[in-house]
PASEBA-1860 file (N, C-alpha, C; in nm, 3 decimals):
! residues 298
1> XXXXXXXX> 10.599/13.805/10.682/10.645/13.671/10.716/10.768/13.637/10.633 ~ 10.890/13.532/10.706/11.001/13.528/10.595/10.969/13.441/10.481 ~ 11.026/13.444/10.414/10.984/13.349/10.243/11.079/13.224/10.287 ~ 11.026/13.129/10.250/11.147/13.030/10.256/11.199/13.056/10.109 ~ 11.358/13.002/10.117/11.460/12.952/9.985/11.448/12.841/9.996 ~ 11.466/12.760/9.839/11.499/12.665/9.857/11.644/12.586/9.746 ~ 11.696/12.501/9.763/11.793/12.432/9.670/11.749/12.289/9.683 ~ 11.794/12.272/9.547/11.719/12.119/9.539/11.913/12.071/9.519
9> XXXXXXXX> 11.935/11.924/9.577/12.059/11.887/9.569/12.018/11.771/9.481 ~ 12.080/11.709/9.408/12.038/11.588/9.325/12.149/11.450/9.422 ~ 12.031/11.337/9.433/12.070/11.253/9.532/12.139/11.149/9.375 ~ 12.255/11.114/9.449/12.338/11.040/9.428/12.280/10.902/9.381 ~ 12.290/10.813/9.256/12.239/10.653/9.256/12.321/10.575/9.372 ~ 12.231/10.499/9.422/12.244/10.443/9.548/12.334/10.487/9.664 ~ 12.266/10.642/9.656/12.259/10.708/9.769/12.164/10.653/9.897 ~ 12.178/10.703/10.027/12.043/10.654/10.106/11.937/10.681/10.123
17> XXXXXXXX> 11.932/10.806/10.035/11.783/10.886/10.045/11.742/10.832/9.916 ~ 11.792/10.765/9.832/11.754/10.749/9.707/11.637/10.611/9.723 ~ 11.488/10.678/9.709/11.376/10.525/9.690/11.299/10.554/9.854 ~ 11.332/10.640/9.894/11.312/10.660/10.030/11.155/10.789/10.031 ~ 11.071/10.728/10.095/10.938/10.834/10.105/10.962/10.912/10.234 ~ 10.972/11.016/10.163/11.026/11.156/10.287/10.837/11.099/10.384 ~ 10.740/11.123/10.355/10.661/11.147/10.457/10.671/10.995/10.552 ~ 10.780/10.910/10.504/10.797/10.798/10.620/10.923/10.854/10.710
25> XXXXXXXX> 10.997/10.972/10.719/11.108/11.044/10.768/11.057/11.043/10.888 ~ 11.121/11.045/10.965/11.080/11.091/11.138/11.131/11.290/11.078 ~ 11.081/11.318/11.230/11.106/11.488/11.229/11.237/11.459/11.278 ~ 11.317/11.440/11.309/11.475/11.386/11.379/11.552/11.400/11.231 ~ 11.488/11.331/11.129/11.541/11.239/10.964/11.527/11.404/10.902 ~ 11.391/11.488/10.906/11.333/11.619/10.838/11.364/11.741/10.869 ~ 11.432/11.771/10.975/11.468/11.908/10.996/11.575/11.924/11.151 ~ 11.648/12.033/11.144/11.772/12.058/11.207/11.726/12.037/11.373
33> XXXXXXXX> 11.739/11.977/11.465/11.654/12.012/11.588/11.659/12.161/11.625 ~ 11.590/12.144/11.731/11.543/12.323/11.761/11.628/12.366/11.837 ~ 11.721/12.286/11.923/11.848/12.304/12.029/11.965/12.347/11.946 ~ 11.998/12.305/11.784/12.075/12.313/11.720/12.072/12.497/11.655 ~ 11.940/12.565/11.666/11.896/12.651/11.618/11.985/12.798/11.635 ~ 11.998/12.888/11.556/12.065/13.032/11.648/12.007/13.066/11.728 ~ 12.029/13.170/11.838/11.915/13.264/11.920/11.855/13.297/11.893 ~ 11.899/13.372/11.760/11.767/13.465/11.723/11.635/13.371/11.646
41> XXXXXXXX> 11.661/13.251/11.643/11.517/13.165/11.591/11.399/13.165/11.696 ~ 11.444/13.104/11.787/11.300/13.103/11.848/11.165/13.256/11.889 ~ 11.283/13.397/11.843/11.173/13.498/11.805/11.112/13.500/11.739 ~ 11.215/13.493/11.617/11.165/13.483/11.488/11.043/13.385/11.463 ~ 11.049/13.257/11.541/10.970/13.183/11.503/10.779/13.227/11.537 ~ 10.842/13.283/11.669/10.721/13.338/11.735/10.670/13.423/11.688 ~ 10.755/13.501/11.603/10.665/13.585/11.523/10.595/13.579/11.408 ~ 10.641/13.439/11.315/10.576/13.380/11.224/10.470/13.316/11.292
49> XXXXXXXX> 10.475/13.249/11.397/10.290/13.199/11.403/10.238/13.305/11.442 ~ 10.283/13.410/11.510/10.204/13.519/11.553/10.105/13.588/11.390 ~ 10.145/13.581/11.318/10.077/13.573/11.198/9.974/13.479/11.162 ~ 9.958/13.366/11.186/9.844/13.298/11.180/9.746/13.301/11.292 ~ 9.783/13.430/11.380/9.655/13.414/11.499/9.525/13.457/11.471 ~ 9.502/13.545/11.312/9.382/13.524/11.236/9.344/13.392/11.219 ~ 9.380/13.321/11.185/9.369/13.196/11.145/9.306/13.115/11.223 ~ 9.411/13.133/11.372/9.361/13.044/11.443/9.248/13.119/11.518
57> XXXXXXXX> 9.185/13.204/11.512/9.092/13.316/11.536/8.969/13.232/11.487 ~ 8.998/13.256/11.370/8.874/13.188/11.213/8.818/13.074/11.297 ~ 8.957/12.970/11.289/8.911/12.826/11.347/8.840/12.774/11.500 ~ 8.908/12.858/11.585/8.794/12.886/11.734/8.689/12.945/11.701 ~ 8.622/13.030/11.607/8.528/13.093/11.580/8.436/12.920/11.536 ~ 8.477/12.879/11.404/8.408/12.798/11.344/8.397/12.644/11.422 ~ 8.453/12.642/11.579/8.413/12.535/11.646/8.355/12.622/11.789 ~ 8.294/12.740/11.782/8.197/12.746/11.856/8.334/12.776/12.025
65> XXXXXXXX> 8.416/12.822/11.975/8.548/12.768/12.094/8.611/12.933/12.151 ~ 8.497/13.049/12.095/8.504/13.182/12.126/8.370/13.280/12.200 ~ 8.429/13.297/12.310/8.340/13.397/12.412/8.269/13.489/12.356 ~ 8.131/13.553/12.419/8.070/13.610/12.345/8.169/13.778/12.307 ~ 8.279/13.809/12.412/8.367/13.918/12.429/8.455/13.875/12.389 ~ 8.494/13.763/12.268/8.588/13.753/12.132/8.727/13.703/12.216 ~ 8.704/13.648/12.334/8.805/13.556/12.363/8.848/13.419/12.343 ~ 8.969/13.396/12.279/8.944/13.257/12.284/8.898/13.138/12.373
73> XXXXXXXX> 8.903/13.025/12.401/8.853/12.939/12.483/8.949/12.797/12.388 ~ 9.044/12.766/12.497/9.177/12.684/12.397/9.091/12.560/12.448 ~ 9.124/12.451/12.389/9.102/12.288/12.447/9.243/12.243/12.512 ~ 9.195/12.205/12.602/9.326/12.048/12.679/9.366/11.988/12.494 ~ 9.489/11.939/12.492/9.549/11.880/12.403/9.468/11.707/12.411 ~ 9.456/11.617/12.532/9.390/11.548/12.568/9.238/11.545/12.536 ~ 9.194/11.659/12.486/9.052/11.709/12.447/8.982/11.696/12.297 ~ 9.113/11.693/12.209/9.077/11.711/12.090/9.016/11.631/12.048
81> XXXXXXXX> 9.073/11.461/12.062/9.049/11.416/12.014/8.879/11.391/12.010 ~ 8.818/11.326/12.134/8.668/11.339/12.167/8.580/11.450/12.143 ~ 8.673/11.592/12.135/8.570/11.711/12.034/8.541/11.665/11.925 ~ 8.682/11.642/11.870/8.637/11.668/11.663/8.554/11.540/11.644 ~ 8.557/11.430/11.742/8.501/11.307/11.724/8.307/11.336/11.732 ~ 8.288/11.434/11.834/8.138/11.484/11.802/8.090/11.553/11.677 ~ 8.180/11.625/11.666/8.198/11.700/11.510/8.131/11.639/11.369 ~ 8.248/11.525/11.388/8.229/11.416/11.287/8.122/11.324/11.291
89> XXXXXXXX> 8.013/11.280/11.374/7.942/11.269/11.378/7.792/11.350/11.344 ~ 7.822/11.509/11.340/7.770/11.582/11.364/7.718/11.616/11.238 ~ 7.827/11.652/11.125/7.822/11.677/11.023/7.779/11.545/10.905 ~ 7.729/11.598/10.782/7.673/11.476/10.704/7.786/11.443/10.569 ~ 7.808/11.320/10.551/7.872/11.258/10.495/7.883/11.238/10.354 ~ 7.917/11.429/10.340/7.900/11.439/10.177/7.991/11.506/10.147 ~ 8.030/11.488/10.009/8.172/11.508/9.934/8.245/11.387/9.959 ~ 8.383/11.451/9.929/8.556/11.390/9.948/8.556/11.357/10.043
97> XXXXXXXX> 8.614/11.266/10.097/8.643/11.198/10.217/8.813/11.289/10.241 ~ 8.829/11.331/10.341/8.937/11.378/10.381/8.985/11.330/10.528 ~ 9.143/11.340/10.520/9.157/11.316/10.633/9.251/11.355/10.744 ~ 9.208/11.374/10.867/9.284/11.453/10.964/9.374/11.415/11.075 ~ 9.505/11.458/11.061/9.570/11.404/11.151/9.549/11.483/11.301 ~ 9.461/11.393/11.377/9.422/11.453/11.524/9.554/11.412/11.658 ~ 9.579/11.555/11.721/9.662/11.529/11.842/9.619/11.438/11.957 ~ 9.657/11.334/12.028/9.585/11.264/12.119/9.677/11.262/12.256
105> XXXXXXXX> 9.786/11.289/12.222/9.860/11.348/12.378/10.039/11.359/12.337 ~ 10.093/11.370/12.401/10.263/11.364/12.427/10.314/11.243/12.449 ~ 10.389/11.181/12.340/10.509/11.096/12.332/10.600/11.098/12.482 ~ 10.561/11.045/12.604/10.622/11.042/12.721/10.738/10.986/12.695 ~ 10.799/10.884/12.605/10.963/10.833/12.553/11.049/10.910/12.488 ~ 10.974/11.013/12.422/11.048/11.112/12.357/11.163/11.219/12.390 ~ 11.283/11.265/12.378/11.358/11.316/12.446/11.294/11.489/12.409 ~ 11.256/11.459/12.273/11.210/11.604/12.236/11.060/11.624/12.266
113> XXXXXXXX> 10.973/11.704/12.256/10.852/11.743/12.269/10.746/11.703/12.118 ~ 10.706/11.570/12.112/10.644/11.487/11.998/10.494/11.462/12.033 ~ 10.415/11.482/11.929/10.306/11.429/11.975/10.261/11.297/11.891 ~ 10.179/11.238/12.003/10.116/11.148/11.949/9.961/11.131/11.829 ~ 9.926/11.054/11.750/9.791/11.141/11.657/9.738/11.049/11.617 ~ 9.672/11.070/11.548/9.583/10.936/11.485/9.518/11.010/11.369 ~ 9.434/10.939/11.283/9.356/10.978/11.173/9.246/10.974/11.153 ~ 9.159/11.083/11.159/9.015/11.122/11.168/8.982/11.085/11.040
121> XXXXXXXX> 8.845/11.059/10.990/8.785/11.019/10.854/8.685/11.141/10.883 ~ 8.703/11.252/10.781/8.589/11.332/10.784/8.523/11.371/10.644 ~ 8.439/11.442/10.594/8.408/11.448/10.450/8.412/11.638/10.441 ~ 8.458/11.641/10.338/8.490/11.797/10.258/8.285/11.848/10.170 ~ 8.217/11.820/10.195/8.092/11.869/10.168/8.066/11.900/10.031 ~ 8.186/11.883/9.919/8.174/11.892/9.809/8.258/11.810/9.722 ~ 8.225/11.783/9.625/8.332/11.666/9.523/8.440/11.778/9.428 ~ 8.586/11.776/9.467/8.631/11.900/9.399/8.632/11.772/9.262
129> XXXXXXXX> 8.691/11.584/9.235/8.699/11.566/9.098/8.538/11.641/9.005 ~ 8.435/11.620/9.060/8.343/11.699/8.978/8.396/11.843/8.921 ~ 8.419/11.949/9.019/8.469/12.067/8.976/8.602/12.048/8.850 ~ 8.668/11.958/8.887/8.760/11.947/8.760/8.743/11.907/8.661 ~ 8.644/11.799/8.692/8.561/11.759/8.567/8.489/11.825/8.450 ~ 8.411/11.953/8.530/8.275/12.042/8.442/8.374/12.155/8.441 ~ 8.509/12.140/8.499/8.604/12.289/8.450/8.527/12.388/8.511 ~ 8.483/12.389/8.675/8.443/12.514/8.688/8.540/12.513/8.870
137> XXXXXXXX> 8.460/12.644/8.927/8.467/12.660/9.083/8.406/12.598/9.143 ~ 8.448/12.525/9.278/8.292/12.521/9.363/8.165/12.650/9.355 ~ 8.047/12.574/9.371/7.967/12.703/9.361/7.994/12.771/9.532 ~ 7.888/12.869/9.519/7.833/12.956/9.645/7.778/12.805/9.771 ~ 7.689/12.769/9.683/7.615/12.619/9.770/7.693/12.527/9.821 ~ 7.804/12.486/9.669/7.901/12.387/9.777/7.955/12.401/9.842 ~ 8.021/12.570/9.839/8.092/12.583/9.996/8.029/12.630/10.131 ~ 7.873/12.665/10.070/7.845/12.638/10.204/7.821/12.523/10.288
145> XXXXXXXX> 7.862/12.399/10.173/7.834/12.276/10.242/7.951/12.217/10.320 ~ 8.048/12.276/10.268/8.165/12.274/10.349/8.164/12.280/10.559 ~ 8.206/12.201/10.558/8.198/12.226/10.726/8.307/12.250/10.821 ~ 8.326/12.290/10.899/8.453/12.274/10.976/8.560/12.238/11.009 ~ 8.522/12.084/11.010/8.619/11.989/10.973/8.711/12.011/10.824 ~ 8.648/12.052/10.774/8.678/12.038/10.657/8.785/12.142/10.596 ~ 8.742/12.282/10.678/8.830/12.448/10.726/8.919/12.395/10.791 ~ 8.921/12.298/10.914/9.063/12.305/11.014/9.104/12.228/10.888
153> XXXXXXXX> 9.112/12.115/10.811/9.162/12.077/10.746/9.286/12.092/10.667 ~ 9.193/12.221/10.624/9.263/12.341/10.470/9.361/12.420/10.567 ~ 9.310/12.478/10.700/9.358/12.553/10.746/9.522/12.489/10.838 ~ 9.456/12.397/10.855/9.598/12.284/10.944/9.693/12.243/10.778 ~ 9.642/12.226/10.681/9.744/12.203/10.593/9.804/12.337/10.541 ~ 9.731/12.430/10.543/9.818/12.542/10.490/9.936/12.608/10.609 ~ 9.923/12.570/10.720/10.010/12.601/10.821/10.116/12.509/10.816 ~ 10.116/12.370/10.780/10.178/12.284/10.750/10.325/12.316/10.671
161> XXXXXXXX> 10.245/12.330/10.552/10.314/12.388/10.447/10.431/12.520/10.440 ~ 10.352/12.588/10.489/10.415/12.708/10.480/10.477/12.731/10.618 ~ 10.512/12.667/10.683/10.585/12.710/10.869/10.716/12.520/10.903 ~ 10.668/12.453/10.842/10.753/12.318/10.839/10.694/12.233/10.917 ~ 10.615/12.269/11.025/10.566/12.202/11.136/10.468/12.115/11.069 ~ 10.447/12.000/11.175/10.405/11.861/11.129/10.235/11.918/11.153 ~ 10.146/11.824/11.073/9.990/11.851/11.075/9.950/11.831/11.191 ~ 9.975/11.751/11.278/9.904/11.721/11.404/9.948/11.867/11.450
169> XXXXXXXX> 10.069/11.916/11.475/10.079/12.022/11.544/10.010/12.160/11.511 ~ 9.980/12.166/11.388/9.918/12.296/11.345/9.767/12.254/11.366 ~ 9.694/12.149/11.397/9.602/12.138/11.424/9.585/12.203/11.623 ~ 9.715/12.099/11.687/9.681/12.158/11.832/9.746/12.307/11.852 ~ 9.762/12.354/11.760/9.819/12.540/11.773/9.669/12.622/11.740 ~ 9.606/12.561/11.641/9.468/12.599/11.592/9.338/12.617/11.719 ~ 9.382/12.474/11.769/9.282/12.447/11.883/9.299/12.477/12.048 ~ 9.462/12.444/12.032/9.520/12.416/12.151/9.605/12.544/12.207
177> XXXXXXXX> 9.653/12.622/12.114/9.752/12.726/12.133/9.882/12.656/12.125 ~ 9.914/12.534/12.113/10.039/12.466/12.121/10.101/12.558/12.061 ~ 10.248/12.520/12.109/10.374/12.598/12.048/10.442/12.451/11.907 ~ 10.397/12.493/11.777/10.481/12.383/11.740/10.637/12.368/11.727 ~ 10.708/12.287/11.693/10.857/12.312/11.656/10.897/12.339/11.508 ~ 10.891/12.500/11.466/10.935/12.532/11.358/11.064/12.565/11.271 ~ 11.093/12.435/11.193/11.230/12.429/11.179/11.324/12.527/11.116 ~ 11.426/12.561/11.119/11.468/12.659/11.043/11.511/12.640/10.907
185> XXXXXXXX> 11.635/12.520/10.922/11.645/12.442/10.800/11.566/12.302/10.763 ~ 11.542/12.243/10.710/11.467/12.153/10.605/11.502/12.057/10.517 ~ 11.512/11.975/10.536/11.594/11.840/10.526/11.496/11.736/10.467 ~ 11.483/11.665/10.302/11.327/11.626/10.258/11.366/11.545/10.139 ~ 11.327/11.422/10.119/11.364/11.367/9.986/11.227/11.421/9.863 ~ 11.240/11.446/9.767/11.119/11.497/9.691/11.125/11.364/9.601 ~ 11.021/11.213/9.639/11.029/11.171/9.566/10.997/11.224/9.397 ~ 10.918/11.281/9.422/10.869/11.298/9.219/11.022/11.344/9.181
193> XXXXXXXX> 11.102/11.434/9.224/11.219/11.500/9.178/11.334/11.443/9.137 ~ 11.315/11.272/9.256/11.386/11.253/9.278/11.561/11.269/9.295 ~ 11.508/11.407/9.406/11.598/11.505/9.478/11.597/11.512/9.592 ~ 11.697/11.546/9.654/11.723/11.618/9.823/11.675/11.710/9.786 ~ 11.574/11.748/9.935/11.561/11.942/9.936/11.626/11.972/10.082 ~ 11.691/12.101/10.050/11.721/12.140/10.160/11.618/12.308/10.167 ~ 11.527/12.278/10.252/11.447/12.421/10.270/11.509/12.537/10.368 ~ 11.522/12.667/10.354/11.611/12.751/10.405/11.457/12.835/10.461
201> XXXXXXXX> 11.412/12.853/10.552/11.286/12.923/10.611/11.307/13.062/10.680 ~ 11.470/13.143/10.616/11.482/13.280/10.679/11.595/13.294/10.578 ~ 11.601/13.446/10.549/11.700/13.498/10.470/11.837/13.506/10.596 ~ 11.797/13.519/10.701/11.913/13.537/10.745/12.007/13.434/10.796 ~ 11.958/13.293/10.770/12.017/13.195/10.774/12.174/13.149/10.716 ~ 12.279/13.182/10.755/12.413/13.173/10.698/12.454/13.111/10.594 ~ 12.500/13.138/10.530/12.553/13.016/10.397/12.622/12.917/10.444 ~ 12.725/12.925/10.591/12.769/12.787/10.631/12.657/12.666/10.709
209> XXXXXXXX> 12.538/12.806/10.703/12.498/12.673/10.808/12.402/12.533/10.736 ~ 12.401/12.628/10.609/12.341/12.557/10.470/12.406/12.419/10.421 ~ 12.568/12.513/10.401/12.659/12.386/10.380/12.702/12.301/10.521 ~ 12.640/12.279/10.607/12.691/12.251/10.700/12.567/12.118/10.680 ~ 12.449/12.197/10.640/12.300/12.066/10.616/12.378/11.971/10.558 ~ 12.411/12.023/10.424/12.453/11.947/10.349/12.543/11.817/10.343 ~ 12.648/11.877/10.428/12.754/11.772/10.452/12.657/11.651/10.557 ~ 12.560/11.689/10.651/12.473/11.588/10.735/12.397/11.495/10.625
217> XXXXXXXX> 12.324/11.605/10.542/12.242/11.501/10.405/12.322/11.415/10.350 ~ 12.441/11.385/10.319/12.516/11.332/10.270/12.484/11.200/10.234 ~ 12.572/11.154/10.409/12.575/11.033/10.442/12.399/10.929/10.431 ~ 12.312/11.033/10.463/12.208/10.985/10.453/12.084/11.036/10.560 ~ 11.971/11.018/10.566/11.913/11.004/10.656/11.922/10.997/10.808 ~ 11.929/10.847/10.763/11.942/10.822/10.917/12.039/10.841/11.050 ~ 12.184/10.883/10.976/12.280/10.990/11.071/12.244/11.141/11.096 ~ 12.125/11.137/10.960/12.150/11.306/10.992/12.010/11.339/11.163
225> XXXXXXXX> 12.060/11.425/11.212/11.986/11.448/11.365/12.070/11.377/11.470 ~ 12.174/11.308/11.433/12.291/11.317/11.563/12.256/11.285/11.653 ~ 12.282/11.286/11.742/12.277/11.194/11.891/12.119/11.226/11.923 ~ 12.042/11.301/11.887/11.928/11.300/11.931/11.835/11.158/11.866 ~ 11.892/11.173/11.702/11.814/11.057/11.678/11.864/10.939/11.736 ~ 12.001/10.925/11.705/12.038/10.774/11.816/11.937/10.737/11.922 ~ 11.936/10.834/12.009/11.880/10.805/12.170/11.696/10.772/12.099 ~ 11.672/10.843/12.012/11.512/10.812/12.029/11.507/10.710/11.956
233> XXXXXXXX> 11.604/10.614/11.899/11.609/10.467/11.804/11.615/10.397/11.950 ~ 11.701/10.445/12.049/11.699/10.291/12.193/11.583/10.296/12.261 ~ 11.497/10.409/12.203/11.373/10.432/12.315/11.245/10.295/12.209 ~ 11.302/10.277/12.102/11.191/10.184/12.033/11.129/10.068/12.112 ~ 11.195/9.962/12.195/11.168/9.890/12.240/11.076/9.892/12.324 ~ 11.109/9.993/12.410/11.007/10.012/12.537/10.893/10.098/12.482 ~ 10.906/10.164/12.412/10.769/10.197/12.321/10.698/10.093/12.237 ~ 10.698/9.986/12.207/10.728/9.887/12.165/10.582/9.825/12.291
241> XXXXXXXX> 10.670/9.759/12.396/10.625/9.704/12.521/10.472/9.748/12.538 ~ 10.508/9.937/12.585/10.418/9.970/12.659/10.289/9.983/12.559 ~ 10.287/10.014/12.457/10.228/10.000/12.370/10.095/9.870/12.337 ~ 10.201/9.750/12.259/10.134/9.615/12.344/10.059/9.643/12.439 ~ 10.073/9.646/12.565/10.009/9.646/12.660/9.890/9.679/12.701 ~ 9.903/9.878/12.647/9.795/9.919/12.637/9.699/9.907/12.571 ~ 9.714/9.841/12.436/9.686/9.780/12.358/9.577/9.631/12.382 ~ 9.622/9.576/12.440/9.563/9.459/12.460/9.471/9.504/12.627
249> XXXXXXXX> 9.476/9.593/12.674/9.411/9.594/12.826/9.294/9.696/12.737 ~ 9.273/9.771/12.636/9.189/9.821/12.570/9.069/9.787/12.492 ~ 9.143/9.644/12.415/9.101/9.530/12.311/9.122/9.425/12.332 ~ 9.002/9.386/12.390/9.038/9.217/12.408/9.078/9.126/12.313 ~ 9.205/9.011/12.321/9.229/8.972/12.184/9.245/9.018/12.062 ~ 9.324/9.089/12.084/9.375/9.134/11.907/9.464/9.035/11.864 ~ 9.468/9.040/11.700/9.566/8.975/11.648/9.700/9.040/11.633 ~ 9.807/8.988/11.626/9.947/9.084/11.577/9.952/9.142/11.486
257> XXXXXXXX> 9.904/9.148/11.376/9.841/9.212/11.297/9.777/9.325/11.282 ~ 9.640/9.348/11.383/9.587/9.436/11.431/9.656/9.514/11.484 ~ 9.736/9.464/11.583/9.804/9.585/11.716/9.918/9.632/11.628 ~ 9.971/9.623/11.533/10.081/9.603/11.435/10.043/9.713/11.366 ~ 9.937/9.739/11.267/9.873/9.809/11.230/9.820/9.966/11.304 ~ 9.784/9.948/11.416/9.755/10.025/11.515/9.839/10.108/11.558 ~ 10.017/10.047/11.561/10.095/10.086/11.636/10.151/10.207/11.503 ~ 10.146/10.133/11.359/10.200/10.225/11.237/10.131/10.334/11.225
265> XXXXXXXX> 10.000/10.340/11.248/9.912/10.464/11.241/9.954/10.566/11.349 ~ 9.953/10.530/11.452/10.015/10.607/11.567/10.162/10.653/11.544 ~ 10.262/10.571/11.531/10.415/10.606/11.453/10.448/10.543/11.384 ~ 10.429/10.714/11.235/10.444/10.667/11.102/10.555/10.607/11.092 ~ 10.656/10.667/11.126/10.816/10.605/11.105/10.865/10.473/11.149 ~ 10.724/10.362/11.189/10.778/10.253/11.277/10.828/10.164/11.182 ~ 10.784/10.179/11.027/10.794/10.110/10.952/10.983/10.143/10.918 ~ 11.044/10.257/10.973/11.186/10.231/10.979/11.234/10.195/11.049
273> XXXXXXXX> 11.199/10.162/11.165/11.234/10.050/11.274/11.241/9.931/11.281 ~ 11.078/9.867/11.190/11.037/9.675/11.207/11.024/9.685/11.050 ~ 11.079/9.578/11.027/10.993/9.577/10.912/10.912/9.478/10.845 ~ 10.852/9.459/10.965/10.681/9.373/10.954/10.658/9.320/11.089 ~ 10.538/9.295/11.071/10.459/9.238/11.230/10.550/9.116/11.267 ~ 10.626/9.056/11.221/10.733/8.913/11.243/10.808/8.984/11.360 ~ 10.882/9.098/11.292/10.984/9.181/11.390/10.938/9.286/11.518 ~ 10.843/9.278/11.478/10.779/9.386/11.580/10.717/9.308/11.726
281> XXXXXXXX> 10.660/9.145/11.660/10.614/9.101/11.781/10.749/8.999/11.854 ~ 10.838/9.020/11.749/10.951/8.950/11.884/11.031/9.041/11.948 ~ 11.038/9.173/11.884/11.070/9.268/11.989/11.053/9.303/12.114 ~ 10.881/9.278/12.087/10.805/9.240/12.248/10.816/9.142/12.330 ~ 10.854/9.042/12.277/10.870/8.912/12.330/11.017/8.916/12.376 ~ 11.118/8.993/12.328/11.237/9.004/12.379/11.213/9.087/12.478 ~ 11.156/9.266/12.499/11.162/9.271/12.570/11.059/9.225/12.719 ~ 11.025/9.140/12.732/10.875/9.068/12.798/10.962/8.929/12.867
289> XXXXXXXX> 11.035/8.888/12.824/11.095/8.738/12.802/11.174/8.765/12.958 ~ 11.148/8.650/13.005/11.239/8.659/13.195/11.383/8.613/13.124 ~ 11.450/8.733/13.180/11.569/8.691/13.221/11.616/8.636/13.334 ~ 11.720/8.500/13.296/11.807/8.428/13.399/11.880/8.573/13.510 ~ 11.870/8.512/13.685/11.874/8.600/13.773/12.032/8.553/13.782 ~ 12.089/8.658/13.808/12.291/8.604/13.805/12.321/8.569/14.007 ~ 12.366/8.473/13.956/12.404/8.433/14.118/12.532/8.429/14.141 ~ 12.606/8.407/14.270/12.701/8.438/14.265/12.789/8.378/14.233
297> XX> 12.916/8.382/14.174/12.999/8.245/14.108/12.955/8.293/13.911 ~ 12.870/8.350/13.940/12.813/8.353/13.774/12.913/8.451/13.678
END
């Protein structure tokens, strides 16, 4: 598999990335799009998950999601969510509370291929602060108390990590076979560092195309991803709308507040869009509000 490089750039005082929580970044804000990519990436890429098909082997095994003749058996993306939801019920409510970002369908506003997710509450079957506490390993016992949930977990974050792709997606690649979008370059504020990272995820990645990140990191964030991010900032509104909507035909009477809340869990980054339920519910109300019909003479 390739190694990523990395360079840390030191962000500028009152720079725009400076105070800024990379995991509030959209993927637009975090990495180069995939259209922007060389040719030879999308092999390459395929051949790095082709390396975790143990993995995702393990994880159809440990949800019961493999033929008795060792075939897989994928889920609908639409599916996940109401599986792991039996799951979690299933299993008993001991250890760490952990938690999972579950796929629940496709961003239909999106110009790129985004999914939508939400956050599962599941428990890890063992207390690792104890283990740090008595300075030892989990035993033999606690990991067998470990459950599934708890494996896609480890297993969706270590794919995370090491491939760039977002958690929901290494969860529906695990389950789903999804193809995620694995970036080449890597674009990341490190708050503790308080540094730019630029992650390089192939040796054969050019030195201009490095300095080429760079000059995008610059200015900041929110220019860098170019006309793609523009277009998915005008799509806010009507995501916005439809949202509301569904929202309230689901839940009778919610407060703005509630649906406000609801809407941030679903998209993390909304909080760079509104910035508070004030702005978010007159957005709706702007777009909702009758417009005057133009007659003629007007």
């Amino acid at each position: 598999m390739a190694l990523a490089g990395r360079l840390y750039l030191r962000a500028m005082p009152g720079h725009a990335f400076a105070g800024t929580d990379s995991s509030r970044l959209g993927r637009e804000a975090a990495a180069i799009p995939t259209s922007d990519a060389p040719e030879w990436w999308p092999s390459e890429a395929t051949c790095i998950l082709n390396a975790y098909r143990p993995l995702q082997h393990a994880t159809l095994t440990d949800f019961r999601l493999v033929d008795d003749g060792g075939a897989p058996r994928f889920l609908d993306l639409r599916q996940v969510s109401s599986f792991l939801r039996r799951w979690v019920e299933a299993e008993p409510a001991v250890g760490d509370p952990i938690r999972l970002r579950i796929p629940t369908g496709y961003d239909d506003y999106a110009p790129l291929p985004v999914l939508i997710w939400r956050t599962q509450l599941a428990w890890r079957g063992w207390s690792v602060a104890t283990c740090i506490l008595e300075e030892r390993s989990p035993s033999y016992a606690e990991l067998r108390r470990q459950g599934a949930l708890a494996r896609l977990h480890d297993a969706s974050s270590l794919l995370a990590n090491e491939t760039g792709c977002e958690p929901e997606e290494a969860v529906a690649f695990l389950l789903c076979d999804f193809r995620p979008s694995l970036p080449w370059i890597e674009l990341r504020y490190d708050a503790e560092c308080d540094a730019a990272l630029i992650r390089v995820r192939h040796p054969e990645v050019p030195a201009r195309e490095v300095a080429q990140a760079y000059r995008e990191l610059r200015p900041g964030p929110m220019r860098y991803g170019g006309r793609v991010h523009q277009r998915r900032r005008r799509l806010w509104p009507e995501r916005v709308e439809t949202f509301v909507r569904q929202y309230r035909a689901a839940w009778p009477e919610p407060t703005w507040a509630q649906v406000w809340e609801a809407f941030r869990e679903t998209y993390p980054s909304a909080s760079e869009h509104y910035s508070g339920v004030r702005v978010f519910k007159q957005t709706f109300y702007d777009r909702t509000r009758p417009r005057p019909q133009k007659t003629l003479g007007d």
